[in-house]
C-alpha positions in Angstrom: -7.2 57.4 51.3 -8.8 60.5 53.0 -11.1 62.4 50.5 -12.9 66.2 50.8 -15.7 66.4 49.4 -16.2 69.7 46.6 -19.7 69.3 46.4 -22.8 68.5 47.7 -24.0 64.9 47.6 -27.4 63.0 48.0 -27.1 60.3 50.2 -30.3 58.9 50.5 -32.5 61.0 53.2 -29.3 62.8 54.0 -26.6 65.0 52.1 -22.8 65.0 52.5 -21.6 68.6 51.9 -18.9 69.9 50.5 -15.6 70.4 52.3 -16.9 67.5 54.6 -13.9 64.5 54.7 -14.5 60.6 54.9 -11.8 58.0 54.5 -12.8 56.4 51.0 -11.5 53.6 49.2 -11.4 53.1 45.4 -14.0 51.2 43.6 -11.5 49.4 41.2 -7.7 49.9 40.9 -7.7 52.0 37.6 -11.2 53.8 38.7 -11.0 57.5 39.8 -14.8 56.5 41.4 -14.6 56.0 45.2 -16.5 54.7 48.3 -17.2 56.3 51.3 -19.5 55.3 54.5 -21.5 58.0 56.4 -22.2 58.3 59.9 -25.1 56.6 59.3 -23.4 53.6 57.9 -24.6 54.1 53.8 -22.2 53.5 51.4 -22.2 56.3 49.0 -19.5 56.6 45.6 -17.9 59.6 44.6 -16.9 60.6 40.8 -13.3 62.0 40.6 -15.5 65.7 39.9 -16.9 65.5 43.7 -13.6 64.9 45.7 -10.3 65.7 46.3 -7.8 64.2 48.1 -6.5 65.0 51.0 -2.6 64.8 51.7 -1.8 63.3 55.3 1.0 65.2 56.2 3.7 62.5 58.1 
C-alpha cells in the first residue's frame, strides 16, 4: 500500500517528513501500524496517526 506521511518522523540519524510517500506494508493483518524502508534502507513503523493512504488511481 502506498502511504503519505502527516508528520514528521525520527528515523534514526535522519527524519522522514511529512507529505513524503513510501510504499508500506502492514505489521499484522488487523494492525493499523505499518512498515516502511528509507532510502537508506532502515525499516521504520508508522502509527495509523502519522500516515494516510494514498489511493492509486487505475
Amino acid at each position: 500500500m502506498l502511504i503519505k506521511l502527516t508528520q514528521d518522523i525520527k528515523c534514526g540519524p535522519e527524519t522522514c517528513s511529512a507529505g513524503e510517500e513510501f510504499e508500506a506494508v502492514l505489521i499484522l493483518p488487523r494492525s493499523t501500524t505499518v512498515e516502511f524502508v528509507t532510502e537508506s534502507g532502515r525499516k521504520v513503523r508508522a502509527f495509523n496517526y502519522e500516515y494516510t493512504k494514498v489511493e492509486v488511481e487505475a
